[in-house]
C-alpha positions as CSV (number, residue, x, y, z in Angstrom):
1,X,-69.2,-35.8,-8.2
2,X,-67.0,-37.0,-5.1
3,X,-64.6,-38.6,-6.6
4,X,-62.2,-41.3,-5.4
5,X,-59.8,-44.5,-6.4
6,X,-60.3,-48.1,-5.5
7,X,-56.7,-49.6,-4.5
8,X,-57.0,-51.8,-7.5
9,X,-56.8,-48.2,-9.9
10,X,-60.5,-47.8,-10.5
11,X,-61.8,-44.1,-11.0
12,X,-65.2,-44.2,-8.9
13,X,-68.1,-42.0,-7.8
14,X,-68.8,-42.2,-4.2
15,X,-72.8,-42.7,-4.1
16,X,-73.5,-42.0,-0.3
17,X,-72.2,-43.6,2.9
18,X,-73.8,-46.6,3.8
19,X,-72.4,-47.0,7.8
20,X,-69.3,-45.5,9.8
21,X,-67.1,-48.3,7.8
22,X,-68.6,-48.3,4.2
23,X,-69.4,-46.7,0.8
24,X,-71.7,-47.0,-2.0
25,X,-69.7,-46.5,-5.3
26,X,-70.5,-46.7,-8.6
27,X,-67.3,-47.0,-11.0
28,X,-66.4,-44.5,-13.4
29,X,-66.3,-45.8,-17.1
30,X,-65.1,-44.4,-20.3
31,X,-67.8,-44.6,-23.4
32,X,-67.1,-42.9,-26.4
33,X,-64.5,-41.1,-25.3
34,X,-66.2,-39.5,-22.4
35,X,-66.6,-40.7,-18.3
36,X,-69.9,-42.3,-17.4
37,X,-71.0,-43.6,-14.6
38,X,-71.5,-47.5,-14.3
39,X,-74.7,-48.9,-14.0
40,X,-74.2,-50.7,-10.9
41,X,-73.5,-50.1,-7.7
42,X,-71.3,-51.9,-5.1
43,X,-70.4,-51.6,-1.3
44,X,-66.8,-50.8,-0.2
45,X,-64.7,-50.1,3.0
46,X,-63.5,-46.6,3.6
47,X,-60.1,-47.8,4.3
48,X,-59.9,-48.7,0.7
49,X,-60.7,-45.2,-0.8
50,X,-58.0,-43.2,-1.9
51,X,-58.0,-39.2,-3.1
52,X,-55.3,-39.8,-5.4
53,X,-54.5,-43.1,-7.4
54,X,-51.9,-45.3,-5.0
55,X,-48.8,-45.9,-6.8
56,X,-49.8,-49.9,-6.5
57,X,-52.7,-49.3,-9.2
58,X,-50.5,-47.4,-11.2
59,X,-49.4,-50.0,-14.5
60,X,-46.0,-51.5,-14.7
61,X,-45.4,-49.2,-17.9
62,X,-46.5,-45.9,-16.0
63,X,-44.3,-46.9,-12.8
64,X,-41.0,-47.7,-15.7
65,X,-41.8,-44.3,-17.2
66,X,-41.7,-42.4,-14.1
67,X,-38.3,-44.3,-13.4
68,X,-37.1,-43.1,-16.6
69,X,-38.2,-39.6,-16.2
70,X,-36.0,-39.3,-13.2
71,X,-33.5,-41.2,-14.3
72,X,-33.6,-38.2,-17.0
73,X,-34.0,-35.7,-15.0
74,X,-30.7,-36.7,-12.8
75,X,-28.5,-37.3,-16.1
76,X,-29.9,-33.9,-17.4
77,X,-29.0,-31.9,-14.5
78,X,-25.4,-33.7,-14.0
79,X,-24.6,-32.5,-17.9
80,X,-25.9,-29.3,-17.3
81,X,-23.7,-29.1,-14.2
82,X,-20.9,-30.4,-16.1
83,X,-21.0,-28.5,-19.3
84,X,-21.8,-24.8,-17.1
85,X,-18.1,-26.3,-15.5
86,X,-16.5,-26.6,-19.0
87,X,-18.0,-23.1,-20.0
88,X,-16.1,-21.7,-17.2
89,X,-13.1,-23.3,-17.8
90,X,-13.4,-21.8,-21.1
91,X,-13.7,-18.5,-20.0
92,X,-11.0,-18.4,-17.7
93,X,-8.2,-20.2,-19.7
94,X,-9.7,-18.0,-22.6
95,X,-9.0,-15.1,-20.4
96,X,-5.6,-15.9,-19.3
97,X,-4.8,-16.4,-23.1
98,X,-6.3,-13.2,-23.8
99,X,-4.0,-10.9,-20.9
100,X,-1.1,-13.2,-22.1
101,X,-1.6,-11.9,-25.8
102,X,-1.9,-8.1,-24.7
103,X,1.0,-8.6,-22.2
104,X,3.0,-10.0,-25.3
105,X,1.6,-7.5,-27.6
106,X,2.5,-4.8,-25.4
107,X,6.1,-6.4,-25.3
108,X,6.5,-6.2,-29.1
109,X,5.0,-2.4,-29.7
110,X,7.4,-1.0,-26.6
111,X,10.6,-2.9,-26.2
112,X,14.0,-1.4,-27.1
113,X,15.8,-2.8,-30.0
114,X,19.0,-2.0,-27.8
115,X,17.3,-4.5,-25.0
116,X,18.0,-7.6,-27.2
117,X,21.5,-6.5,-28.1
118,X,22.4,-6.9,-24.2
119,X,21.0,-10.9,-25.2
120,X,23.5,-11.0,-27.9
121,X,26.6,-9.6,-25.5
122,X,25.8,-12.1,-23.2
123,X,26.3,-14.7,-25.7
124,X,29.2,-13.4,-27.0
125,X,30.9,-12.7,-23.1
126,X,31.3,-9.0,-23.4
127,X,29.7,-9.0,-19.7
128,X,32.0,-9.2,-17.3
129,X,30.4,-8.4,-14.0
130,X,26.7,-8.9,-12.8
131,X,25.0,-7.1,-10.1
132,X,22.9,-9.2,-7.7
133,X,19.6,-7.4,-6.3
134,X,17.7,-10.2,-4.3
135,X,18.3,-9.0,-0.8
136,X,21.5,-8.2,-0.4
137,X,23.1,-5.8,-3.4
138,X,26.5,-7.2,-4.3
139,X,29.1,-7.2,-7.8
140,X,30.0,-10.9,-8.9
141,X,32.2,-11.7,-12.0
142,X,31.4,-14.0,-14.7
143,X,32.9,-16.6,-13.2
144,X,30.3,-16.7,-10.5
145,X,27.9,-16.6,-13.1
146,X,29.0,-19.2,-14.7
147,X,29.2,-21.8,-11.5
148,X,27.9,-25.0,-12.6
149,X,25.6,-27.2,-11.2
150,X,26.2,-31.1,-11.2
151,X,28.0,-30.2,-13.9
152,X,25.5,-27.9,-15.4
153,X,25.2,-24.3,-16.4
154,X,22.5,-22.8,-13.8
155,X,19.8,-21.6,-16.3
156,X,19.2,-17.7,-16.8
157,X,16.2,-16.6,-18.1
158,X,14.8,-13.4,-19.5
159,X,11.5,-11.8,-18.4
160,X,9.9,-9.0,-20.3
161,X,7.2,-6.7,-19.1
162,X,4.4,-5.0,-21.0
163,X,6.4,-1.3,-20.8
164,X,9.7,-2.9,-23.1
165,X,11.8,-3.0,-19.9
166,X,13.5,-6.4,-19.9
167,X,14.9,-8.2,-16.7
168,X,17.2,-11.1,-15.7
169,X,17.6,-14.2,-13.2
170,X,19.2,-16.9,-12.8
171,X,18.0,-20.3,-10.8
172,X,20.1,-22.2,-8.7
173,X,20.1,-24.9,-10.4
174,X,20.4,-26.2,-14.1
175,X,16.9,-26.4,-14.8
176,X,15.8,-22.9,-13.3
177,X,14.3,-24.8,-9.9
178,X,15.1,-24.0,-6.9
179,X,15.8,-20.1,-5.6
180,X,15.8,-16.9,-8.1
181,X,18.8,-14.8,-7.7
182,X,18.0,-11.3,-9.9
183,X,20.7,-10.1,-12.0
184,X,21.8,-7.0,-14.0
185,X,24.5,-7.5,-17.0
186,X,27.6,-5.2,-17.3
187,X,30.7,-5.0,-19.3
188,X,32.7,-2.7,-16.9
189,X,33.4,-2.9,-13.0
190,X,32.4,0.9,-13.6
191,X,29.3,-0.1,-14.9
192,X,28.7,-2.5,-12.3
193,X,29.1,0.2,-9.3
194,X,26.7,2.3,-11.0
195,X,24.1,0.2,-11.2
196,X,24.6,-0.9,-7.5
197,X,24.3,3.1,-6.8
198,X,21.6,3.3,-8.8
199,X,19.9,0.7,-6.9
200,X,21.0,1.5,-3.7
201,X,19.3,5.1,-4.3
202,X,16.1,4.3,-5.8
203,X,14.8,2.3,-2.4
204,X,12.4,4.0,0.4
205,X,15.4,2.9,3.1
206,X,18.8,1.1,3.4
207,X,19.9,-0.8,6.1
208,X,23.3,-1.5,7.6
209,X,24.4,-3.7,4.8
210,X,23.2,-1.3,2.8
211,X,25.6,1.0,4.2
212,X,28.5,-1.3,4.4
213,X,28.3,-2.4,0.5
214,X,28.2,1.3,-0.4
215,X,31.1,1.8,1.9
216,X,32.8,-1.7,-0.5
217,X,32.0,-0.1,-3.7
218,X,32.5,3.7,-2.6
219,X,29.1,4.4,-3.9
220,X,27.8,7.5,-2.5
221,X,24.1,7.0,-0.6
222,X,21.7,9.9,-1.1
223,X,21.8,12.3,2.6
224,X,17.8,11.9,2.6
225,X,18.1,7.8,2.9
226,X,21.0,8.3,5.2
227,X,19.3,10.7,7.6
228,X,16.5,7.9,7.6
229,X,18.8,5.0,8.4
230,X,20.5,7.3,11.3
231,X,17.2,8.0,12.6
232,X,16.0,4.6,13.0
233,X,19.0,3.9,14.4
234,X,19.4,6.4,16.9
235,X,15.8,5.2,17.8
236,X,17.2,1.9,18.0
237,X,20.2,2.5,19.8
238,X,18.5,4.8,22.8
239,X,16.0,2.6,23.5
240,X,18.9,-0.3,24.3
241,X,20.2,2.5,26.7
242,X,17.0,2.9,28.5
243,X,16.8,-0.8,28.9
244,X,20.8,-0.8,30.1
245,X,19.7,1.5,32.5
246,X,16.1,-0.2,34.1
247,X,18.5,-3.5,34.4
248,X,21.4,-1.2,36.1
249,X,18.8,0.1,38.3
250,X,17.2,-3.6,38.9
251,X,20.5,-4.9,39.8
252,X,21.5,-1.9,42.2
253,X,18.3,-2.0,43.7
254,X,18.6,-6.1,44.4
255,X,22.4,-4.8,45.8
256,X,21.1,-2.3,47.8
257,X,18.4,-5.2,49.5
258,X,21.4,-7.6,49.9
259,X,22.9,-4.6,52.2
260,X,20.2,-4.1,54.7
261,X,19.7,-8.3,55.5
């Protein structure tokens, strides 16, 4: 059967064409359960067949239900959307907790009982000098150490890494805000100028500062670094001579002109 839809939401069979402009039809009924063709027959415009039933025929409840179904749809999808966000959450914080837990664990099986004596010395002041190793290396008493802040003691904190190696700093101000200066604990100046040797000696290169606080503390600087810092140097310095001498030759050449005017 050719079947079509009236605008009105009628299920018909088209019969045959009766012109250019219209149809014979004969509406589609339901008996028993089953479609049957109406008995009679009626005339309609082409204009006003459809291959699908228009959504104007369609029933106030079927139009609501369709709404509804979207509306569904959208809510569905936005909580899906929202609860794969949560999940993720979940697995990152969950994995951060889990690296914080090994890093902690691996703080507890390794560290040094000795380490958290060097906690209880501090307490008790039996460090008297502190070797500073942001940028520049340098020895500072306790009383630098103990420099207040708006009245406050700048906080020093205590980090501890998954080998059992322990390390200091201290923040500029009370709170631990602002910049980080690293510190190492001693109880003797001796102490102190062997850690700033040890320091010195365990970088890939020293500078000039280098030099001169090594000079201060009449720490020795391994030959190897120093060879390093003479080289680069050297390099330094002779390539300042060859400019010295293209600007002496620029100026005697511009003398020279001046000569033959």
């Amino acid at each position: 059967m050719n079947i079509k839809y009236t605008g009105d939401g009628r299920k018909v069979h088209v019969d045959s064409k009766l012109n250019e402009n219209e149809y014979i039809i004969q509406e589609i009924l339901i008996k028993n359960g089953k479609e049957v063709l109406g008995d009679k027959k009626t005339v309609i415009a082409i204009g006003q067949l459809y291959d699908e039933l228009p959504d104007v025929a369609k029933t106030w409840k079927e139009r609501r239900l369709e709404e509804i179904e979207k509306q569904y749809e959208k809510f569905y999808n936005q909580k899906e959307s929202e609860l794969n966000d949560l999940i993720k959450k979940h697995r990152f914080h969950t994995k951060i907790l889990k690296d914080k837990l090994k890093f902690i664990q691996g703080v507890c099986d390794n560290v040094r009982p000795e380490l958290f004596q060097m906690v209880e010395d501090y307490i008790s002041g039996k460090f008297k000098y502190f070797v500073i190793t942001n940028y520049r290396v340098k020895i500072v008493d306790m009383d630098y150490i103990n420099e207040t802040y708006d009245g406050e003691l700048r906080l020093i904190s205590i980090f501890g890494k998954a080998d059992g190696t322990l390390s200091y700093a201290q923040g500029q101000y009370s709170d631990y805000s602002g910049g980080k200066t690293k510190i190492t604990p001693c109880k003797t100046y001796k102490d102190a100028v062997k850690c700033v040797s040890d320091y010195l000696n365990s970088q890939i290169s020293v500078c000039q500062d280098d030099i001169d606080r090594a000079t201060e503390y009449g720490v020795k600087i391994k030959p190897e670094l120093l060879e390093k810092f003479k080289a680069g140097q050297r390099e330094n310095l002779l390539r300042q001579l060859s400019t010295c001498d293209e600007e002496r030759n620029k100026t005697q050449a511009a003398l020279d002109k001046l000569e033959t005017l």
